[in-house]
N, C-alpha and C positions, 0 to 999 in steps of 0.2 A: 537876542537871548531866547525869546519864544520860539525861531525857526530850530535851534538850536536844541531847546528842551523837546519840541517837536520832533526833528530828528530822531534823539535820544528814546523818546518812548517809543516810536516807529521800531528803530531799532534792537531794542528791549521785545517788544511785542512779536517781531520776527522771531530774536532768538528764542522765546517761551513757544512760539510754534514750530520752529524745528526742530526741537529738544522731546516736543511732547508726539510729534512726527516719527522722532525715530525710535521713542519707547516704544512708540505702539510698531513699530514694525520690528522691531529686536525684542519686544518683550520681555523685559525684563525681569518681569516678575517670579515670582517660585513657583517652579511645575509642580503640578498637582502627581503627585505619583497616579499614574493609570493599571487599570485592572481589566483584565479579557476573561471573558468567561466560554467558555466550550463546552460542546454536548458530546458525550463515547453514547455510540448505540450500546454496549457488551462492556460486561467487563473482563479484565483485562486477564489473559491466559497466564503470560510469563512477562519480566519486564526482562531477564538475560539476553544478551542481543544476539546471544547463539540459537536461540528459542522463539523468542517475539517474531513471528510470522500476520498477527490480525491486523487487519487497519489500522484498530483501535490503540493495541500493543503500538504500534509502529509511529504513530500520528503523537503518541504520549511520548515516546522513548526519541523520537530525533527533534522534539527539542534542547534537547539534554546532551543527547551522543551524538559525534562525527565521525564518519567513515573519510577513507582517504580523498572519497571524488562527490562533486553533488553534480545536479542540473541547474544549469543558468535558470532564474527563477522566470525569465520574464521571454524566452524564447521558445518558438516552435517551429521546425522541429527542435524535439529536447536538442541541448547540447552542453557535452558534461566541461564541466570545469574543478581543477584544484581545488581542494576544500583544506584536508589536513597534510596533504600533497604540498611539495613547493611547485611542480608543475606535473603537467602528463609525464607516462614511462616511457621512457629511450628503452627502444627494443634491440636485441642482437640474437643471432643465429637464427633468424629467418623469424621471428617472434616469439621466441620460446624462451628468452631468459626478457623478464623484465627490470629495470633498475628505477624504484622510486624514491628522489631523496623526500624527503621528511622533514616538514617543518619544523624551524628552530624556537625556543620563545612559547611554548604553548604550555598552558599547564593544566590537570586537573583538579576540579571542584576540590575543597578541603576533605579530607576525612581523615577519621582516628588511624585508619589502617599506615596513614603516613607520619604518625607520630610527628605531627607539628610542621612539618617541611613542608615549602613547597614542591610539586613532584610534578616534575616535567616530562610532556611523550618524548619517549622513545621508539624506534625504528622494533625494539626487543618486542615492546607491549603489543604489535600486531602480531610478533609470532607466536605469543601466548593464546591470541583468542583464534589464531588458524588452528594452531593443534588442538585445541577447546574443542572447536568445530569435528575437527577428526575422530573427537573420540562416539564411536556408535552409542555408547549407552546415556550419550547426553540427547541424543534423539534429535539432533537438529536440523529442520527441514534445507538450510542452507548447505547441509554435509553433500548434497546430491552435486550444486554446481561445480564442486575441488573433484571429488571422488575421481579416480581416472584423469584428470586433468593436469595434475599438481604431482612432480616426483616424493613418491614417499606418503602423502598422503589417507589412500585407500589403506591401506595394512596399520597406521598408525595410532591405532586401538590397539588392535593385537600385541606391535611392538610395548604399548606399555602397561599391557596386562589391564586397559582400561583403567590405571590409578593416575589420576590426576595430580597426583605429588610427584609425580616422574617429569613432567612436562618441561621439567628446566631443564633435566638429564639429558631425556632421551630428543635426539636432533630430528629435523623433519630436512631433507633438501629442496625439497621445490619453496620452503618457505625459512629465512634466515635473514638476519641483521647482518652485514656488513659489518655496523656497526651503530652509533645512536642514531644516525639522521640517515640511513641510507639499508632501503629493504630490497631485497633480491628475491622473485618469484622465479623457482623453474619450471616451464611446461614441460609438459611429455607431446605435446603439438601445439600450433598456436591456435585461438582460440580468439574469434573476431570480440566477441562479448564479453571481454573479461573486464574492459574497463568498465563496460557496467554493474559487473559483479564488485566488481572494486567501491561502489558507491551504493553498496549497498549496509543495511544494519546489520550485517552479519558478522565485517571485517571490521568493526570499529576495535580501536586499541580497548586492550583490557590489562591493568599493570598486573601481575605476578602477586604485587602487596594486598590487591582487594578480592582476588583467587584462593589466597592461601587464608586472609581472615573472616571470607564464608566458608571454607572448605568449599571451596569450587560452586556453591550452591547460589546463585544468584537470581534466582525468580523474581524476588521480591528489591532486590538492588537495583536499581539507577544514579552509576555515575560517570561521568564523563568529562567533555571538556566544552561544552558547548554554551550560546549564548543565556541559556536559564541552568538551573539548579535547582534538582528536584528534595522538595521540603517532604513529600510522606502525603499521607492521607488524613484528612477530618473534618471536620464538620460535614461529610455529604461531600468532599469533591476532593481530587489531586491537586495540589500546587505546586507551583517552582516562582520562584524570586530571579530578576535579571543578577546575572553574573559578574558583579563588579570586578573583576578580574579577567573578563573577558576581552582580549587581543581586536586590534584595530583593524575594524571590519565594514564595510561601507554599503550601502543600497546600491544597486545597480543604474547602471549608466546608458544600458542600451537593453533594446526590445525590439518586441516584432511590430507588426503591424495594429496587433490587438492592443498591445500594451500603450499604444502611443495612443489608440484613438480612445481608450478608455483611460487616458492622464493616472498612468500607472508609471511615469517615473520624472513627476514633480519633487519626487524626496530623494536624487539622484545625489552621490558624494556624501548621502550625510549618513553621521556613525551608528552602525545598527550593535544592537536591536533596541528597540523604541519602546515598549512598554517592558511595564516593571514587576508586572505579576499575572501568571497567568493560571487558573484554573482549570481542571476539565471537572463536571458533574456524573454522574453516570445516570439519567433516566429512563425510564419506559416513556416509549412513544409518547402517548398524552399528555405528559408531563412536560417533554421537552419543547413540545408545542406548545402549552401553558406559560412553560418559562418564558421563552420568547416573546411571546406578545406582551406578559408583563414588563418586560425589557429586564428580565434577571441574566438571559442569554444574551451572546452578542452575533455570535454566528449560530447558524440553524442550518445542516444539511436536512433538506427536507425528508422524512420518512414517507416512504411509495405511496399510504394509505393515506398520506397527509394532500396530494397532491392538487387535487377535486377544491380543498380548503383556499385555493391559491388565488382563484379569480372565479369573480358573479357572473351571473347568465350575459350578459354582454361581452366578457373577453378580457374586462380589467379587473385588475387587483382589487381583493377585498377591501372594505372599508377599513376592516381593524388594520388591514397593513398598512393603507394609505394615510389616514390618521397620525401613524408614528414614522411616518418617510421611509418606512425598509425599503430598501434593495434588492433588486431576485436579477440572481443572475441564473443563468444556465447554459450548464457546460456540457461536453462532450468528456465521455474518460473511454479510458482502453481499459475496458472492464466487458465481460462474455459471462452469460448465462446460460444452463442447461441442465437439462433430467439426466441422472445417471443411474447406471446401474452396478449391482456387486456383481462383478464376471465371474467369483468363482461362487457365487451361489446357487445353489442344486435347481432351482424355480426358474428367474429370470437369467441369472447369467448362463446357464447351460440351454437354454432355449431361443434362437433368436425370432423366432416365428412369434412366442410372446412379446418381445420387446417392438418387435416392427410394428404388431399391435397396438401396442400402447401408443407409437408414432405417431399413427393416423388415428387415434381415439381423442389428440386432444385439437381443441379448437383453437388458433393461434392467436387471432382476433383477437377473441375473446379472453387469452389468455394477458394479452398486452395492453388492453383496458380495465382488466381486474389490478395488473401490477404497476403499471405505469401510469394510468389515466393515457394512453396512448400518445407518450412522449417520447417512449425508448422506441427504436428499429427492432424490427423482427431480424433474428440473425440466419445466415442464410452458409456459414462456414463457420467452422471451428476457431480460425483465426477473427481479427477486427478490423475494421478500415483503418488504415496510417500504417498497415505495417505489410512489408517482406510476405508475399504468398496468399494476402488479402485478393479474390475475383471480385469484385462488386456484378458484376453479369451474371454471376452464377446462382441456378436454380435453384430455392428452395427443393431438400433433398423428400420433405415430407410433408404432408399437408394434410387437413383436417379431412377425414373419409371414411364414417363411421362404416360403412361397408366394408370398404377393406380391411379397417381391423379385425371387424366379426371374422371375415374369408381368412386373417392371419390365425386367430384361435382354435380354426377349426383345421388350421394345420400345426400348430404347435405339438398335436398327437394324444391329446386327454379325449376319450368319447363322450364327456360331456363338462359343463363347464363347473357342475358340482365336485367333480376332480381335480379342477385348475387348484392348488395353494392358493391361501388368502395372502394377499401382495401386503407388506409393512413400509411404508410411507413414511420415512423422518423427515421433519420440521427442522429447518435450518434457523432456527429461533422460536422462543414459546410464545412471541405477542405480535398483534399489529398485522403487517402482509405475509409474514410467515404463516401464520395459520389461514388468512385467505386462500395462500396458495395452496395451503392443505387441502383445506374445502374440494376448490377448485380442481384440482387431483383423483380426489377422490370421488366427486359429480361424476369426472369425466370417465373413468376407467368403467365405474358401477353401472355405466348406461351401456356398454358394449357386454357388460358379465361378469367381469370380473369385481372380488372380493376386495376390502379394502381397509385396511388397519392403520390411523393414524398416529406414531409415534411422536410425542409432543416431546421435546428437547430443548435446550437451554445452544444458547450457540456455541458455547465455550463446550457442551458435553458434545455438540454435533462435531468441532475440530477431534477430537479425542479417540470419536468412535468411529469418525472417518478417516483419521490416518491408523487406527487401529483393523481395519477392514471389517469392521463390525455393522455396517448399515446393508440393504439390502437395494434401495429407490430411495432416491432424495434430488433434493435441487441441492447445484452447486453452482459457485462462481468465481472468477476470479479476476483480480486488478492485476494487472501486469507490473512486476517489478523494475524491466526495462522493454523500450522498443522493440521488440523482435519474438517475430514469431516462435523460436525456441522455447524461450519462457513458459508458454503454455502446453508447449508441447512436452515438455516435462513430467507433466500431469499424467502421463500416459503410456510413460516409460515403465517395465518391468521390474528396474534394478529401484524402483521408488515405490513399492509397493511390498510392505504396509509401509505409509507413509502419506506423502503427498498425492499418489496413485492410490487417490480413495476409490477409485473402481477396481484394484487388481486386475486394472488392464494388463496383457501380455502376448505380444504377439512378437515372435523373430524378425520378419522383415520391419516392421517397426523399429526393434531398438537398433537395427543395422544404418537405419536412415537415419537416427536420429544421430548415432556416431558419426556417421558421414555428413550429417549437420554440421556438427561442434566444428569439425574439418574444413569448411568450407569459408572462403571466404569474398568471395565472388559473388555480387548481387541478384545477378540472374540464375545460378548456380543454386544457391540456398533458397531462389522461389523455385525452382522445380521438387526440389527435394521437401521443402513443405508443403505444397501440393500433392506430392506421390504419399507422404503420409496420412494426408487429410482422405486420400481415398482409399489407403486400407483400414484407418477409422473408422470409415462412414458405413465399408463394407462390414466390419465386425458389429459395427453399433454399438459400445460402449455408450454411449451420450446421447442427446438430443436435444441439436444446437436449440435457443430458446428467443435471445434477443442480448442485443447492446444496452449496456445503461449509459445512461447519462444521469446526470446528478444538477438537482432544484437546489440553490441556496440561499437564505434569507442573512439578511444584514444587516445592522443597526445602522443608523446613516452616522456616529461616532467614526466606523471602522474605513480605515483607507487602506490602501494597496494592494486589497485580497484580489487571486486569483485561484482559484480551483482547480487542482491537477491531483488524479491520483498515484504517479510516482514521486511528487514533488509535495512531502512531508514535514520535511523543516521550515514553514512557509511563516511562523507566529515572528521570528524575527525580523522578519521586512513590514510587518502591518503595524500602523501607527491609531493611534487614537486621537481625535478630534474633537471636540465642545463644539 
């Protein structure tokens, strides 16, 4: 009877431990709903997806919005996959007619404009926000990659007198529904890049019902179909709430090499997205660095001027960071820096004996430890490493030679330097490394003679007055929206100026090559052709390549599965939060 009752508690005492074994491993208990907090350097320009061109714009707006294609989160090289797509386009007539079906089962976030219904995409809602795009006086920096590309397109402003109540009337051919699940793109050529264009915030669906109950005016609108749901603004920051309606959708299963060895897909198969609310703050520099170490931030892309702050005279991390476990990762982005100039201004742009001046006046060094702490690469081409047309052997075109500038001013043609124009300098932001690099700018040029006028700007007035062709010298830059050289080469096109062609670059054999770009689809083919650009570029000197960034970011050790890519924006639904 003892072995017996023995047993019996044995037995008992077992099952009380693997009961209490597998709570703890299934956890049982009630999730804590979680909360992420994010820092926008700027605030935000436009949130229309015809519009949103800034990080800032773009990093708020795709957690919210899908385009038809994304990037696999966790591969490099990128590689796009499906998103509101059922799969990639089946091409016919040598690539110029595309055929996308359209996922079935997707819906958009609630709003009044749908009186009550649910309202599921349609194949129709993408042809809305194409002709959106088309129309010129919407101003949309994306209207350049269709324009020329797309039948029907370029004229389809004109076609409707620019009234956005036509939009359902009047037909576009290069862009048409089939019917609800199935979109038909027609080129006028084919066009290697378009599946990229495809996966961009430009061509995300926009229904007809939420067009016609802002009167087309959606600055201020975000809505979409995507894993969060944007609630508005207050207290001091943006939110969105996860999308309980949000379609079955899973973390990724496969990576590169980086992702496996930084245990970035432990959370493979399981249903995203994983936090429940997410915030952006908008601070000035000091602040967001304040936030962070008090842990009100969760993620911190470091600010330039912050960088010095990161590690003591030995090489390791600060104590405050160490203290609270953060994380710094650092990453590599396809992101290009450089000095520009206005080409049709009567000073610099009509003179290039002053700009080759300014070339050799600055110190590059020096410039790349004032903005980087000497972490970024000095750039040495127009293009970046990783892409189509990139030399890494190739010569810096200009280097610091206070002599030779002087020898440049004194052919520019003024007989003396009291006749050169005082040069105006905008500030691509009013705080922080923006105005160091003003400083810095402006040391450098007044040591060789010339004049020097700081214009202090807001970033949101610098995009403004730079697609308006109103600046004269400023620093510019830009994140690539996809791999490929093209992209930036954009910047420099004729038919995009005023616009994105903040210098009213213009030159013929340039927009010749860049059409014979678009054309091209042959790998070796498209690096000669961006090469043969890059060197009537360098010859006109519009620009002055500056340096590659790369990007510092601190982490709350809560946060798991961050990776850092600046084409890859919709990234808040794969990050989990931890205790």
């Amino acid at each position: 009877m003892k072995n017996r009752t023995a047993i019996l508690a044995i037995l008992v005492a077992a099952l009380i431990g693997s009961s209490y074994w597998m709570w703890k491993q299934l956890d049982l208990r009630p999730m804590k709903p979680s909360t992420i907090r994010l820092s926008l350097d700027n605030q935000l320009e436009s949130l229309d997806p015809a519009k949103a061109y800034s990080d800032d714009s773009l990093v708020v707006s795709s957690q919210v919005l899908e385009p038809l294609y994304q990037y696999h989160y966790l591969k490099r090289p990128y590689e796009v996959q499906p998103l509101l797509a059922e799969k990639l386009p089946s091409l016919e007539e040598n690539g110029t007619v595309l055929t996308i079906p359209v996922k079935r089962g997707v819906f958009y976030h609630p709003h009044p404009a749908f009186k009550g219904a649910k309202r599921e995409v349609s194949a129709h809602d993408f042809v809305v926000q194409f002709k959106r795009l088309a129309m010129e006086s919407l101003k949309s920096p994306g209207r350049s990659l269709f324009a020329g590309l797309v039948n029907g397109f370029a004229d389809y402003g004109k076609r409707t007198n620019e009234d956005w109540k036509k939009l359902l009337d009047v037909q576009m051919d290069g862009f048409q529904a089939l019917d609800d699940s199935t979109l038909i793109i027609r080129l006028t050529k084919s066009e290697p890049n378009m599946i990229y264009y495809l996966a961009m915030n430009f061509v995300v669906p926009v229904p007809w019902e939420i067009v016609a109950y802002y009167d087309n005016k959606l600055d201020d609108v975000l809505l979409g179909t995507g894993p969060y749901v944007y609630h508005g603004y207050s207290g001091g920051f943006l939110e969105m709430k996860k999308n309980p309606g949000y379609r079955e959708d899973y973390y990724p299963t496969a990576g590169d090499r980086f992702a496996n060895v930084q245990n970035l897909l432990s959370n493979s198969r399981e249903k995203i997205p994983f936090i429940d609310t997410v915030r952006f703050y908008v601070n000035k520099e000091e602040e967001r660095w304040g936030r962070f170490l008090n842990n009100e931030i969760d993620l911190l892309t470091v600010p330039k001027a912050f960088i010095y702050r990161l590690y003591d005279k030995k090489g390791n991390l600060t104590s405050d960071l160490r203290k609270n476990d953060f994380k710094l990762g650092h990453y590599p982005m396809l992101t290009s820096r450089w000095f520009a100039f206005n080409m049709k201004d009567p000073v610099l742009g009509k003179n290039k004996s002053l700009r080759l001046a300014i070339a050799h006046a600055i110190d590059y060094t020096k410039y790349l430890q004032i903005i980087s702490q000497n972490t970024n690469l000095r750039a040495n081409s127009i293009l970046v490493p990783g892409i189509a047309g990139y030399r890494p052997a190739r010569d810096f075109r200009f280097n610091y030679d206070p002599e030779k500038a002087k020898f440049f001013i004194a052919e520019a043609g003024y007989k003396n330097l009291s006749e050169i124009p005082e040069i105006t300098y905008s500030t691509r932001g009013n705080e922080g490394i923006a105005l160091q690099e003003a400083d810095f700018v402006k040391e450098s040029l007044e040591a060789i003679g010339l004049r020097v006028k700081i214009e202090k700007i807001s970033f949101t007035d610098f995009l403004k007055k730079g697609r308006a062709g109103e600046l004269q010298f400023f620093t510019d830059a830009w994140i690539f929206d996809y791999p490929d050289g093209e992209n930036i080469m954009q910047l420099l096109v004729s038919a995009n100026s005023p616009g994105i062609n903040k210098s009213a670059y213009s030159n013929e054999e340039v927009d010749k090559l860049y059409l014979r770009l678009k054309q091209q689809t042959h790998y070796e083919q498209r690096e000669r052709t961006l090469q043969a650009m890059e060197e009537r570029v360098f010859e006109d000197l519009p620009w002055i390549p500056l340096m590659y960034e790369s990007s510092f970011v601190l982490q709350s050790p809560k946060i798991k599965n961050f990776r850092k890519s600046s084409l890859i924006r919709n990234y808040v639904k794969y990050l989990k939060m931890e205790d």
